[in-house]
N, CA, C and O atoms as a GROMACS GRO file, in nm:
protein
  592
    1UNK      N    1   0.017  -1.629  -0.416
    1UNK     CA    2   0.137  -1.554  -0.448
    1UNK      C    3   0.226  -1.639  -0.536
    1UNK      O    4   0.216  -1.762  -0.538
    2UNK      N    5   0.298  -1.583  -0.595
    2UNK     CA    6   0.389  -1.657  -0.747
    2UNK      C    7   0.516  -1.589  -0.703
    2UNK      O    8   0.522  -1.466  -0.695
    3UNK      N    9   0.636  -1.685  -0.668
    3UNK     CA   10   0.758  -1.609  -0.638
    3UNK      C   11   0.834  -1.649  -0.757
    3UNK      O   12   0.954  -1.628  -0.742
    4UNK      N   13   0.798  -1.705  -0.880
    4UNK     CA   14   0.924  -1.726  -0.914
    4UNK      C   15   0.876  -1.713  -1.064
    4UNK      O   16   0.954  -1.740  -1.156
    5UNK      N   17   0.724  -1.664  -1.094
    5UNK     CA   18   0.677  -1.658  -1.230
    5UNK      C   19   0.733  -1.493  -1.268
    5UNK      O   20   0.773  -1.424  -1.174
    6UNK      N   21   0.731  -1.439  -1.404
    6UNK     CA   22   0.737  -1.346  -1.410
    6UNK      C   23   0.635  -1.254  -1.393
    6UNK      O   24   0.519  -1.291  -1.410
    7UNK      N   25   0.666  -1.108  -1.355
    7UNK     CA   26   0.546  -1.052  -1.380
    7UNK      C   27   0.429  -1.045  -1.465
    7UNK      O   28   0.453  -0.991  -1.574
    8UNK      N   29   0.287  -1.091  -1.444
    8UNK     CA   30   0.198  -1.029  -1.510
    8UNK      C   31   0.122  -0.885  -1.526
    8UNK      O   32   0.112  -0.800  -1.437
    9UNK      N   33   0.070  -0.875  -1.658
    9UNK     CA   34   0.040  -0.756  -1.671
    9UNK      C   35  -0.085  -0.733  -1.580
    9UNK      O   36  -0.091  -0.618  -1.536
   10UNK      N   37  -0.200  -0.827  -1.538
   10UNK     CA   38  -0.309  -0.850  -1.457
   10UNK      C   39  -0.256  -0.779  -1.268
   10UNK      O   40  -0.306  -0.696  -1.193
   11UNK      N   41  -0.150  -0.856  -1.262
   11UNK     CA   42  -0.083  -0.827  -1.110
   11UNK      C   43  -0.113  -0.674  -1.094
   11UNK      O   44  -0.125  -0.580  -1.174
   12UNK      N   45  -0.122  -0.690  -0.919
   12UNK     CA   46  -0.180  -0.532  -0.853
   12UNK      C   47  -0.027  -0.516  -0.818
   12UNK      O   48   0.033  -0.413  -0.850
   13UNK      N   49   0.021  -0.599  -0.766
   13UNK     CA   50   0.163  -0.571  -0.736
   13UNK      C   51   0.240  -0.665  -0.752
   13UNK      O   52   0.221  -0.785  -0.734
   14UNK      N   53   0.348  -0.602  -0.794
   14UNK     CA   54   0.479  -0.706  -0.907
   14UNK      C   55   0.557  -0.650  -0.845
   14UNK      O   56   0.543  -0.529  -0.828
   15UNK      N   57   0.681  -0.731  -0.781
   15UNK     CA   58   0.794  -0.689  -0.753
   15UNK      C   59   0.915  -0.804  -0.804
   15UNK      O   60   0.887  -0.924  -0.808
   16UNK      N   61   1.048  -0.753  -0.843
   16UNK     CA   62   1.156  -0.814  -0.917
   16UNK      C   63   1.285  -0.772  -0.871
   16UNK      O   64   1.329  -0.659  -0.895
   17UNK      N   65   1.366  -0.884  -0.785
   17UNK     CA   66   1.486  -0.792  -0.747
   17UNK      C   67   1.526  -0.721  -0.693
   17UNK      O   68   1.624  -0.646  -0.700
   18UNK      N   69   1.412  -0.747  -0.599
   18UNK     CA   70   1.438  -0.604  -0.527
   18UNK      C   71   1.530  -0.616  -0.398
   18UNK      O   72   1.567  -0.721  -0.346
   19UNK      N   73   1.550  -0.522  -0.369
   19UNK     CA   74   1.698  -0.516  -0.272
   19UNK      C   75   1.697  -0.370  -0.209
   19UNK      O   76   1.701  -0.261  -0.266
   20UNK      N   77   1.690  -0.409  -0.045
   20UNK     CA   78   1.688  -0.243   0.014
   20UNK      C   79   1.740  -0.297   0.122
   20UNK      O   80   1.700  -0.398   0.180
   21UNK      N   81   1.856  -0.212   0.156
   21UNK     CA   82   1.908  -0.181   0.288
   21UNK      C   83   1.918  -0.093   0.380
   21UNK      O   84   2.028  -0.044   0.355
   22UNK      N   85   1.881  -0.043   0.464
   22UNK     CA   86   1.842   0.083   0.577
   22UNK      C   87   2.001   0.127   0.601
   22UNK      O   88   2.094   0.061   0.647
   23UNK      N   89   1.998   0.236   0.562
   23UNK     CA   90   2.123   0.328   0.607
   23UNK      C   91   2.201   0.264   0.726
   23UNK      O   92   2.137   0.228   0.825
   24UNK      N   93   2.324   0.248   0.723
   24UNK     CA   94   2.424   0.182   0.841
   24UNK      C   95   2.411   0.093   0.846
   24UNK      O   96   2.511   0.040   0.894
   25UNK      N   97   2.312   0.004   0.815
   25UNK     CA   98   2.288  -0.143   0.864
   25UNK      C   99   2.416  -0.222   0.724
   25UNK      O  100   2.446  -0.168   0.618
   26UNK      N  101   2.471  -0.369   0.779
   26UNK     CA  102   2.536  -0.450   0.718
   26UNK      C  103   2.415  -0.494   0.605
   26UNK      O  104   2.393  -0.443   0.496
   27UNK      N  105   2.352  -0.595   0.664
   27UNK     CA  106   2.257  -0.642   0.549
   27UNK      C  107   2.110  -0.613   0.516
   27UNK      O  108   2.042  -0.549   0.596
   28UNK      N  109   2.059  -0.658   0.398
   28UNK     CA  110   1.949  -0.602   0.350
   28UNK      C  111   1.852  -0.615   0.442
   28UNK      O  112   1.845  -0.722   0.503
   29UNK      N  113   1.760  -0.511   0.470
   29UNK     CA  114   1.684  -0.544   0.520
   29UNK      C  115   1.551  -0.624   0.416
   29UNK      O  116   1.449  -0.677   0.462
   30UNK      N  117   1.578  -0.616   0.311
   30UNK     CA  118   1.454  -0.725   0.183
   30UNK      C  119   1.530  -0.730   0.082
   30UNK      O  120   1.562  -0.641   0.003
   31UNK      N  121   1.560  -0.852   0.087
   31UNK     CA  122   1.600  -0.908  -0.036
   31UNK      C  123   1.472  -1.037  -0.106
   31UNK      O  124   1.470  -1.159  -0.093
   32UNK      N  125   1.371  -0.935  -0.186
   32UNK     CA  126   1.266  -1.072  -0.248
   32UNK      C  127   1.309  -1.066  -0.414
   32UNK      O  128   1.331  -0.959  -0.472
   33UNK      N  129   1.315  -1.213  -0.485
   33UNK     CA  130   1.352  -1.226  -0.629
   33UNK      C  131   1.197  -1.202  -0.686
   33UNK      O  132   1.191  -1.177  -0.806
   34UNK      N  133   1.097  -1.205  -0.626
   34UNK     CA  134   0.973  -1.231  -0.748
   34UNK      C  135   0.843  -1.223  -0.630
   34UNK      O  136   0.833  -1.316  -0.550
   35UNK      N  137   0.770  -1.137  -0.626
   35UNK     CA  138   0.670  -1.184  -0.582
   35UNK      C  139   0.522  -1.082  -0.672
   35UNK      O  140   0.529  -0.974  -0.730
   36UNK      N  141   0.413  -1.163  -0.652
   36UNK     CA  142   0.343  -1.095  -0.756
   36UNK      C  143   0.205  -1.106  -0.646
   36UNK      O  144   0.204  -1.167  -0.539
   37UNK      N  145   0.106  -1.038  -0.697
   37UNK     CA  146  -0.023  -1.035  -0.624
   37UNK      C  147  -0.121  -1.017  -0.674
   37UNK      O  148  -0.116  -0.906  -0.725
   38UNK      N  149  -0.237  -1.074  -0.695
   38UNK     CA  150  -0.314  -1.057  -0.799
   38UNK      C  151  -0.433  -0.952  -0.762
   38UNK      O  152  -0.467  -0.945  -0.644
   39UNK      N  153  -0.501  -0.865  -0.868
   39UNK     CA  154  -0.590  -0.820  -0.801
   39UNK      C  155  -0.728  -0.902  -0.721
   39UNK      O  156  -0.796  -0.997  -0.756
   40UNK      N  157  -0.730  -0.824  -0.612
   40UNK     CA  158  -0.865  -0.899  -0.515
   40UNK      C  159  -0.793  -1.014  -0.443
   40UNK      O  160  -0.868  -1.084  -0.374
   41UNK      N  161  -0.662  -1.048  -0.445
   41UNK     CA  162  -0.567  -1.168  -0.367
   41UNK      C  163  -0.558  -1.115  -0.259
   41UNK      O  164  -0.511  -1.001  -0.248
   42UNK      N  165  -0.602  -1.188  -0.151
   42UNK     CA  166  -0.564  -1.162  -0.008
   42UNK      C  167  -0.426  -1.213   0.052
   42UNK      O  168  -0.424  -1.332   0.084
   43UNK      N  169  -0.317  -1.140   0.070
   43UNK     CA  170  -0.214  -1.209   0.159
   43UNK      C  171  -0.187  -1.131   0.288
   43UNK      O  172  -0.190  -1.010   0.309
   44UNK      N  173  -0.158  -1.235   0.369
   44UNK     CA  174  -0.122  -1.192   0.509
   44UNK      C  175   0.036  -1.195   0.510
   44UNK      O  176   0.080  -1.262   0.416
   45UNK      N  177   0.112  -1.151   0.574
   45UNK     CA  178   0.230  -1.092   0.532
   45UNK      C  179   0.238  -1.107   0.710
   45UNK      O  180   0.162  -1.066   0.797
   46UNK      N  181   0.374  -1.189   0.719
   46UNK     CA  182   0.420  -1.227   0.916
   46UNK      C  183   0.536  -1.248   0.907
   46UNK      O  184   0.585  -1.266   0.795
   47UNK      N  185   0.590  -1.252   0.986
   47UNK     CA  186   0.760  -1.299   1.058
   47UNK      C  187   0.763  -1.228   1.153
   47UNK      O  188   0.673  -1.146   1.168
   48UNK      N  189   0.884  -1.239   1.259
   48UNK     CA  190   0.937  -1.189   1.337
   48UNK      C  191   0.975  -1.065   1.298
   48UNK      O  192   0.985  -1.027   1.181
   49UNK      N  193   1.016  -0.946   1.486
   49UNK     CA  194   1.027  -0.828   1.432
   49UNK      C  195   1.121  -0.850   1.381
   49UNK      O  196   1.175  -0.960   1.395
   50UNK      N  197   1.191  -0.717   1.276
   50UNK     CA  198   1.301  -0.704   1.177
   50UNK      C  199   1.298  -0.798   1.091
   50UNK      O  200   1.410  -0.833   1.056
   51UNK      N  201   1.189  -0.866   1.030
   51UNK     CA  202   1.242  -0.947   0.911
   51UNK      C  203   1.179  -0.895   0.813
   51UNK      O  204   1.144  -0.966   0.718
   52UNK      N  205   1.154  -0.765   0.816
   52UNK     CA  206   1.130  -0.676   0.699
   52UNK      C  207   0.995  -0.649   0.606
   52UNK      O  208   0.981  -0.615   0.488
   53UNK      N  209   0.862  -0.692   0.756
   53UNK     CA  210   0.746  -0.720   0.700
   53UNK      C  211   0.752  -0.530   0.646
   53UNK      O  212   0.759  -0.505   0.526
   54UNK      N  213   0.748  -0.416   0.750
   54UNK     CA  214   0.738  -0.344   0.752
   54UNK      C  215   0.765  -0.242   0.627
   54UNK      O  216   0.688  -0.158   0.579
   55UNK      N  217   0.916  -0.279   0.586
   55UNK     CA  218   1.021  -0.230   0.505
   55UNK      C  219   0.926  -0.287   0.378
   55UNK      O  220   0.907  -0.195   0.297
   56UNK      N  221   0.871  -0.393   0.343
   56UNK     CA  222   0.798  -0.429   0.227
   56UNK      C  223   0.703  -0.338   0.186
   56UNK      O  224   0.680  -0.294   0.074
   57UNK      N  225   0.628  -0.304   0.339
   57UNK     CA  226   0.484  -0.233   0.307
   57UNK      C  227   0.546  -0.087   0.269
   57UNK      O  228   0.508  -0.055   0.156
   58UNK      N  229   0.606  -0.017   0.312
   58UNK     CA  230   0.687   0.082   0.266
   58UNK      C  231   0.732   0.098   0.155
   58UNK      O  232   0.736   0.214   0.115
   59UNK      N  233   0.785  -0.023   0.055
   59UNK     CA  234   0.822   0.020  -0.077
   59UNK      C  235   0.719  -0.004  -0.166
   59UNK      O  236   0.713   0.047  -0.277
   60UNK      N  237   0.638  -0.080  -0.118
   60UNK     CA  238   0.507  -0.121  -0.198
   60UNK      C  239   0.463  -0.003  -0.211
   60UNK      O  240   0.454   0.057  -0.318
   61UNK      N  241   0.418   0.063  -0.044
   61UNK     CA  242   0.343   0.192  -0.065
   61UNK      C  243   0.443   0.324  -0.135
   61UNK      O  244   0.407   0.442  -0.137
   62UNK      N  245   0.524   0.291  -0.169
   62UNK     CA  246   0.657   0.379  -0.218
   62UNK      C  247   0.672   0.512  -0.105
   62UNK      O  248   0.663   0.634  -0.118
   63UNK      N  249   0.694   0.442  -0.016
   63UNK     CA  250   0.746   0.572   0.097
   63UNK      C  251   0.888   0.550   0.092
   63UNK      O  252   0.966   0.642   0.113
   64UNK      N  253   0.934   0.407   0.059
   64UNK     CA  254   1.083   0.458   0.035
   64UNK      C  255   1.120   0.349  -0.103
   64UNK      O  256   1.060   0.253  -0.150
   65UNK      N  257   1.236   0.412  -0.133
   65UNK     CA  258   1.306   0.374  -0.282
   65UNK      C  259   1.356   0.243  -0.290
   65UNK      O  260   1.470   0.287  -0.287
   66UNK      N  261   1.372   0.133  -0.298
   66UNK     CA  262   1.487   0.040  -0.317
   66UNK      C  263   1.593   0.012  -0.365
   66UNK      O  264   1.568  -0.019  -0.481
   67UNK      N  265   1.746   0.000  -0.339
   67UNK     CA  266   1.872   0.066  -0.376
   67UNK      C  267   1.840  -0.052  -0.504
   67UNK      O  268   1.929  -0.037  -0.588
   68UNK      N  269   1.770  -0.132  -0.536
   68UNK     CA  270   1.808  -0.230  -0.669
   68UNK      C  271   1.641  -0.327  -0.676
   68UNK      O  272   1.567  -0.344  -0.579
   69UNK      N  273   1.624  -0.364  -0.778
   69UNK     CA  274   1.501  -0.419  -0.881
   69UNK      C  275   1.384  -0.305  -0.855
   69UNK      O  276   1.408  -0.186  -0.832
   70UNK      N  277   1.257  -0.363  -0.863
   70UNK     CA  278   1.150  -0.294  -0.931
   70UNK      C  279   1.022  -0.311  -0.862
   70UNK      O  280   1.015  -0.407  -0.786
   71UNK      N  281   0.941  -0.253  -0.873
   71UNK     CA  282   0.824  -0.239  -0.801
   71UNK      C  283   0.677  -0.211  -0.878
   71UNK      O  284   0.643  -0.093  -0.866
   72UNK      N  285   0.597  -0.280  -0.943
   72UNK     CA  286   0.545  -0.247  -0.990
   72UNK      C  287   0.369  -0.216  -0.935
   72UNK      O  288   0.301  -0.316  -0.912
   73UNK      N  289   0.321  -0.110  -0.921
   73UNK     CA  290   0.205  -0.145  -0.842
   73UNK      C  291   0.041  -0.065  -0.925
   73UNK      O  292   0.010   0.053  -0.940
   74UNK      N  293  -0.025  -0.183  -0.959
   74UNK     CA  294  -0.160  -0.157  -1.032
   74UNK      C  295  -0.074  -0.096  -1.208
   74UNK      O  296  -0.117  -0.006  -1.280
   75UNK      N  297   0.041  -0.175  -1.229
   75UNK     CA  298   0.072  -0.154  -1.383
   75UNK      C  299   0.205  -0.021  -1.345
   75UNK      O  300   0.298  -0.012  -1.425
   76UNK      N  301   0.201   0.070  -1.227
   76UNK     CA  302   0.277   0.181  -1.249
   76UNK      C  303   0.398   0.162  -1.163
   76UNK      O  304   0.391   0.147  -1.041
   77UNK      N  305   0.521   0.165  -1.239
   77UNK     CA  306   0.694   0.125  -1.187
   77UNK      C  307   0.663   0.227  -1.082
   77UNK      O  308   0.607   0.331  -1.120
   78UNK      N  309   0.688   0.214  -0.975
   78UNK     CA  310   0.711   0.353  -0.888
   78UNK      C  311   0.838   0.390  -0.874
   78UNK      O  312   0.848   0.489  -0.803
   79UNK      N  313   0.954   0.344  -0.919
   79UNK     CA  314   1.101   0.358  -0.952
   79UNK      C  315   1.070   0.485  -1.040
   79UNK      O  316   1.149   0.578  -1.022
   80UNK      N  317   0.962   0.508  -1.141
   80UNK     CA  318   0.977   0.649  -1.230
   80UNK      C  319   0.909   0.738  -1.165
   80UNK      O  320   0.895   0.847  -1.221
   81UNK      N  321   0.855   0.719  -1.044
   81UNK     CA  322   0.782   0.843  -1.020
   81UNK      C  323   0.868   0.923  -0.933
   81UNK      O  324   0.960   0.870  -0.871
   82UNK      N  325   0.838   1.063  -0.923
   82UNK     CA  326   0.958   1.099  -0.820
   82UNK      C  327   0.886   1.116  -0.694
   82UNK      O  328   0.775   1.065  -0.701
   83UNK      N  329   0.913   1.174  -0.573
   83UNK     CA  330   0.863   1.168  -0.430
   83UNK      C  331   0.739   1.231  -0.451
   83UNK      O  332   0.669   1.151  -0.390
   84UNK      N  333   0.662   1.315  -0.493
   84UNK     CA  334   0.581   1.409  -0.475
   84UNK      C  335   0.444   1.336  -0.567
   84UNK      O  336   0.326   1.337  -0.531
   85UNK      N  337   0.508   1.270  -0.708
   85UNK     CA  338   0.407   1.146  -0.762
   85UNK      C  339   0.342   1.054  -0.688
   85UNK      O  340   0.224   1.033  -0.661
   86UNK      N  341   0.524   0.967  -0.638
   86UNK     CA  342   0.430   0.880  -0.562
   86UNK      C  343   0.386   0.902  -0.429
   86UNK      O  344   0.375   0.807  -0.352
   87UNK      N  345   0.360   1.013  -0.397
   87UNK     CA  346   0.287   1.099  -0.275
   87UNK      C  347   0.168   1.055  -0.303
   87UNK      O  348   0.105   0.964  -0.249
   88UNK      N  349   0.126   1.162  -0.437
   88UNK     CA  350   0.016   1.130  -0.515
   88UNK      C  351  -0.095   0.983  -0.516
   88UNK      O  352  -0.203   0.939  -0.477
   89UNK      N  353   0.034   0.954  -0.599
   89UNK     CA  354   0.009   0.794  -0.636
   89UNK      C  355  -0.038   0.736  -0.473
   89UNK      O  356  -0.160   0.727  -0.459
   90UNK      N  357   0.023   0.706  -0.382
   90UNK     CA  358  -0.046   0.666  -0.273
   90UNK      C  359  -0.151   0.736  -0.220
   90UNK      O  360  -0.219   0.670  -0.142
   91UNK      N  361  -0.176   0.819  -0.232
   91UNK     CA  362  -0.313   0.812  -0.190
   91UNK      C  363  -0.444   0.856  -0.257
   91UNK      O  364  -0.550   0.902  -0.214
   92UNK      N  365  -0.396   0.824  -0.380
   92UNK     CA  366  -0.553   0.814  -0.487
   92UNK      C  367  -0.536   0.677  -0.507
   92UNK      O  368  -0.640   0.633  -0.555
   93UNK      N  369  -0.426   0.564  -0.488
   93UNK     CA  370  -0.458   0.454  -0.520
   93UNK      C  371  -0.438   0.342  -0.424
   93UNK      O  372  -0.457   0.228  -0.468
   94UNK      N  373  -0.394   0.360  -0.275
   94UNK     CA  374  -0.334   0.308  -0.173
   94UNK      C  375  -0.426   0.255  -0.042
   94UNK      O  376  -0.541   0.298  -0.052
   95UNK      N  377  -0.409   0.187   0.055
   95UNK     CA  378  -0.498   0.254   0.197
   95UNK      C  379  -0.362   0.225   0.244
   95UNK      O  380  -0.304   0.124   0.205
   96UNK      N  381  -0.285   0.345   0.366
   96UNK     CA  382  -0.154   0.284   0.429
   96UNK      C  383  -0.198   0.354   0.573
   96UNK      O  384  -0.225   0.469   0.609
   97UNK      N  385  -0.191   0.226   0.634
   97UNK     CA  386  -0.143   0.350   0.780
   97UNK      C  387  -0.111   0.319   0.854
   97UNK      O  388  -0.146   0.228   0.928
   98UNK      N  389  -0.007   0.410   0.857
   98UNK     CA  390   0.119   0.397   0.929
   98UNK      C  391   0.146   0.337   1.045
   98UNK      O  392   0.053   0.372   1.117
   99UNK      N  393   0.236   0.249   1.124
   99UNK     CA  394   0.240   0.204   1.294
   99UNK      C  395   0.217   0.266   1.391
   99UNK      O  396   0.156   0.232   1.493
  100UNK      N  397   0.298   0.429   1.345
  100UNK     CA  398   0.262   0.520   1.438
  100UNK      C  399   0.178   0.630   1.445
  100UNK      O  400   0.182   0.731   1.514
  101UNK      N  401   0.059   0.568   1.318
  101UNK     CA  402  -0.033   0.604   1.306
  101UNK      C  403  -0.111   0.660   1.422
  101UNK      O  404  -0.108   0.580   1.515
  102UNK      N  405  -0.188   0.780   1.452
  102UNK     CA  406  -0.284   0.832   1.471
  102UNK      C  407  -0.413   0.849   1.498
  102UNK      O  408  -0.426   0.967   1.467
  103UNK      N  409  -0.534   0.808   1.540
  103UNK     CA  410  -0.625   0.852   1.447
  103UNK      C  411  -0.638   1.023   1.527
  103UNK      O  412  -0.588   1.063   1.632
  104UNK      N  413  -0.717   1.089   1.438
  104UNK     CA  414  -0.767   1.261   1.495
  104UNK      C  415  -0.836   1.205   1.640
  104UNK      O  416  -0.909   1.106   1.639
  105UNK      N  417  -0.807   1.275   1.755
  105UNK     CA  418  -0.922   1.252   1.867
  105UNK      C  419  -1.050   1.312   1.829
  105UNK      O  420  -1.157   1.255   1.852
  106UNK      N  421  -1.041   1.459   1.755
  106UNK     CA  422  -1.151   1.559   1.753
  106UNK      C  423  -1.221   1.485   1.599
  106UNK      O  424  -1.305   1.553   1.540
  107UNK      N  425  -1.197   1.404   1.565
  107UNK     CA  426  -1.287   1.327   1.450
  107UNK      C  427  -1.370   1.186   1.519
  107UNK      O  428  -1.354   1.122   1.623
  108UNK      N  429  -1.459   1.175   1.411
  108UNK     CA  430  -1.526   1.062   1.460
  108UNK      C  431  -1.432   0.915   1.407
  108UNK      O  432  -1.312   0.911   1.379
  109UNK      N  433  -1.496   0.843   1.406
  109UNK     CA  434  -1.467   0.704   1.320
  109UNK      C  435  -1.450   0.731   1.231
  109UNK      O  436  -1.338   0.741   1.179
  110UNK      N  437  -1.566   0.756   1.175
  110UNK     CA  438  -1.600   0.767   1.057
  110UNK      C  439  -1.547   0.872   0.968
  110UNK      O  440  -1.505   0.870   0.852
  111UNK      N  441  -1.562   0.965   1.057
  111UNK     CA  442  -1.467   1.058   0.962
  111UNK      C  443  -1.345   1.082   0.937
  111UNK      O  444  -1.311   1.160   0.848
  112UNK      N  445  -1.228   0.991   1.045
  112UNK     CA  446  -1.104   0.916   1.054
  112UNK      C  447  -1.093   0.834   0.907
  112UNK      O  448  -0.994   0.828   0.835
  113UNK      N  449  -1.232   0.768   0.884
  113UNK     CA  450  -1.169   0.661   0.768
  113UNK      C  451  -1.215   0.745   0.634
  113UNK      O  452  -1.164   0.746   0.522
  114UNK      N  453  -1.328   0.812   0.685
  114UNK     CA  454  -1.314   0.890   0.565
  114UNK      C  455  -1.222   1.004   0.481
  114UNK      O  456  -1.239   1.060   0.372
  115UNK      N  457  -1.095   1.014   0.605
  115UNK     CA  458  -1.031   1.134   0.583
  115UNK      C  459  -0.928   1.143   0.456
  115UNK      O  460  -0.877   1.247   0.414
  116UNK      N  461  -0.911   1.015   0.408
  116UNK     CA  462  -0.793   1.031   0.261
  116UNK      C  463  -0.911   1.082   0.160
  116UNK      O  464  -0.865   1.095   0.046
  117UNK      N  465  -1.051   1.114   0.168
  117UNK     CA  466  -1.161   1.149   0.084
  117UNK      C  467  -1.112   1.324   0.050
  117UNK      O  468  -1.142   1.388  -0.051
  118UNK      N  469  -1.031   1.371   0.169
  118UNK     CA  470  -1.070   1.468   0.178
  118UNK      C  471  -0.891   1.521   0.117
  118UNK      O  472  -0.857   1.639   0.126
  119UNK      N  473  -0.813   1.432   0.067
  119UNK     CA  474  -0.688   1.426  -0.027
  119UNK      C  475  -0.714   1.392  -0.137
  119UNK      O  476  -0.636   1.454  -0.209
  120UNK      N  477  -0.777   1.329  -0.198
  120UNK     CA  478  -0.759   1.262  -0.322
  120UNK      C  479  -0.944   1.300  -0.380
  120UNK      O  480  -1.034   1.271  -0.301
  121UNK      N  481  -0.969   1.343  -0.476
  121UNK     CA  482  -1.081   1.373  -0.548
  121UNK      C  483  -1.091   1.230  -0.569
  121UNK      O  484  -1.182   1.163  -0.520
  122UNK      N  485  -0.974   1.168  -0.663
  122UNK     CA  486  -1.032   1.038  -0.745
  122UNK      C  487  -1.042   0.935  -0.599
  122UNK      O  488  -1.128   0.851  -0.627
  123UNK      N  489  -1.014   0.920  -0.522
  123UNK     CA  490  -1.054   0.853  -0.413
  123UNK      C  491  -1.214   0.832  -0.324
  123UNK      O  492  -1.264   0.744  -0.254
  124UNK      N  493  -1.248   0.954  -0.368
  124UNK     CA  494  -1.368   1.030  -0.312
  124UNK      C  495  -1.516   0.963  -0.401
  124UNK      O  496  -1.619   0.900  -0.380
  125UNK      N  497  -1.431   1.036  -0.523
  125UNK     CA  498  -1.520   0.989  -0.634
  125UNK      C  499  -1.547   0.850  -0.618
  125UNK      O  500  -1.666   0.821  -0.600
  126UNK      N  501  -1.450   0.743  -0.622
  126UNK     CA  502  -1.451   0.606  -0.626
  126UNK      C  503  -1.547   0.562  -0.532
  126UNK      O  504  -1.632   0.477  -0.557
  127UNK      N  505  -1.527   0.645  -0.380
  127UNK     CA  506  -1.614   0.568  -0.259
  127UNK      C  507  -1.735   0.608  -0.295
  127UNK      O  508  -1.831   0.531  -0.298
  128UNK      N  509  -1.743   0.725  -0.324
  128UNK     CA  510  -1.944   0.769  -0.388
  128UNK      C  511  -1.965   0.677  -0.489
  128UNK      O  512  -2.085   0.686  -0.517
  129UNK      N  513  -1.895   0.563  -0.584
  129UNK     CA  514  -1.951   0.515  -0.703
  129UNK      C  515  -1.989   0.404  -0.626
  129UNK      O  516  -2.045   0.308  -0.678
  130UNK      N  517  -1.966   0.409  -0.515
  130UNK     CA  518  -1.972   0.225  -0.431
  130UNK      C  519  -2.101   0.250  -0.334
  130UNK      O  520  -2.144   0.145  -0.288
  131UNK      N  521  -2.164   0.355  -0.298
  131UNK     CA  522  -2.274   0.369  -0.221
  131UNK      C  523  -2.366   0.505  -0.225
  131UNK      O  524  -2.333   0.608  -0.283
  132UNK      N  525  -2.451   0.491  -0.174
  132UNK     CA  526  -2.559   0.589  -0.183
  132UNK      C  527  -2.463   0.732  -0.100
  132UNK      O  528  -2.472   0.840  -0.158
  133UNK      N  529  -2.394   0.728   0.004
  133UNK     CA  530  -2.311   0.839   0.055
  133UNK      C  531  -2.219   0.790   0.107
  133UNK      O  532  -2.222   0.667   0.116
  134UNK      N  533  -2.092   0.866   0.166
  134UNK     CA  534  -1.983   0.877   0.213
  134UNK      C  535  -1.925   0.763   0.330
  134UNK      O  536  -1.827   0.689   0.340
  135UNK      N  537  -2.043   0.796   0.408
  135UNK     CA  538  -2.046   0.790   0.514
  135UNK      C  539  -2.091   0.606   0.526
  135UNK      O  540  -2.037   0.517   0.592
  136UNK      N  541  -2.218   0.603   0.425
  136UNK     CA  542  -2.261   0.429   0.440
  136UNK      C  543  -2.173   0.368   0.367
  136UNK      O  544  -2.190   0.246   0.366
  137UNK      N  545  -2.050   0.422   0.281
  137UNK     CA  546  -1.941   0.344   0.208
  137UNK      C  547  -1.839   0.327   0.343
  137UNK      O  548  -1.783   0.218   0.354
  138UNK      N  549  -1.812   0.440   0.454
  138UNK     CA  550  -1.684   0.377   0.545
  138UNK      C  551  -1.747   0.335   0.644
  138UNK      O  552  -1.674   0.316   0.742
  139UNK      N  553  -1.904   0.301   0.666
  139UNK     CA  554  -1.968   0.167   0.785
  139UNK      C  555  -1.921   0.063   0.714
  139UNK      O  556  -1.859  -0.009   0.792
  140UNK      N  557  -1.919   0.006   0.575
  140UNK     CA  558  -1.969  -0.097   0.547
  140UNK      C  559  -1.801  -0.144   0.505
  140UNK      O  560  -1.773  -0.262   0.481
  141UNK      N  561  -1.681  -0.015   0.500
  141UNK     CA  562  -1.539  -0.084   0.490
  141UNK      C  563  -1.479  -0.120   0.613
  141UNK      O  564  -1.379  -0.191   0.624
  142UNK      N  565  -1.567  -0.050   0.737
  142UNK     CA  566  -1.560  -0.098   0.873
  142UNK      C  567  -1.574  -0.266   0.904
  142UNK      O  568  -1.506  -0.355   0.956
  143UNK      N  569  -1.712  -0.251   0.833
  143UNK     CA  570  -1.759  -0.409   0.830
  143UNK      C  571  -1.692  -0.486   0.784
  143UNK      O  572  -1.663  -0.589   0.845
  144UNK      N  573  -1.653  -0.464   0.682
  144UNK     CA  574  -1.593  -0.585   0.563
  144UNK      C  575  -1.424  -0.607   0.649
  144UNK      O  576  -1.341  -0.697   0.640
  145UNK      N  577  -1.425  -0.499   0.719
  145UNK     CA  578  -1.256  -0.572   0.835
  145UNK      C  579  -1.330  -0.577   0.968
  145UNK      O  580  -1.272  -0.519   1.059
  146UNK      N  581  -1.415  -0.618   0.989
  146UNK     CA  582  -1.493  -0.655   1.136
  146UNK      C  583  -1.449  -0.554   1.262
  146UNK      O  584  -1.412  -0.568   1.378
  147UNK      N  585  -1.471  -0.461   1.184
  147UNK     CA  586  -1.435  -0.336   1.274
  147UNK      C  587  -1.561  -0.242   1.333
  147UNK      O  588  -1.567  -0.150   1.415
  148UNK      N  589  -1.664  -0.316   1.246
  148UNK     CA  590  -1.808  -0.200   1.275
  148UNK      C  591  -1.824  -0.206   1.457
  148UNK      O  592  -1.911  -0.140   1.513
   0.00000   0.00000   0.00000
């Protein structure tokens, strides 16, 4: 991670300035000057509760706005998109899920991880370009997080 270089055009996610505070609260809940991520960069992301791991993954995934700087994710500002884009935008280009996430009881595993397939065409498409079917692409994303 690079906190203090400017954004590159390469970066999956670029953020600058950014500044968000949760309704009523005194102070920000994220105040970061620079952080960048490269594609295929693994970071683990920790602190204590409330120090705003959460609130990060949220503007990254653009579920919410930041009252100040920028967000840039795979090249696209999500500051220009409006709610229903970056609806979009997350989930043809995202994996998020949520804390109080879910999974279906009446689904399998598999068809739990396969289920943003069944939102996003270009998502779908992508997992068929990675395996012979559907199904041996979300064993083997099971695997690759030691989840099989």
């Amino acid at each position: 991670m690079n906190f203090s270089a400017p954004p590159s055009p390469a970066a999956a996610i670029a953020i600058r300035a950014l500044r968000f505070t949760w309704p009523g609260q005194d102070h920000p809940a994220l105040a970061l000057e620079s952080l960048q991520v490269a594609a295929g960069e693994h970071v683990f992301v920790s602190g204590p509760s409330g120090s705003g791991k959460s609130t990060l993954l949220a503007a990254i995934g653009g579920i919410i706005v930041p009252q100040a700087g920028q967000i840039d994710v795979l090249g696209q500002p999500l500051h220009t998109l409006s709610a229903a884009r970056r609806d979009r935008f997350r989930v043809d280009h995202i994996g998020f899920i949520f804390q109080q996430f879910n999974l279906l009881p009446y689904l399998s595993i598999i068809d739990n991880v396969l289920l943003p397939c069944q939102f996003s065409a270009y998502r779908k498409e992508r997992a068929r370009q990675q395996g012979a079917d559907l199904a041996t692409v979300a064993q083997a994303l099971l695997a690759a997080l030691d989840l099989a």
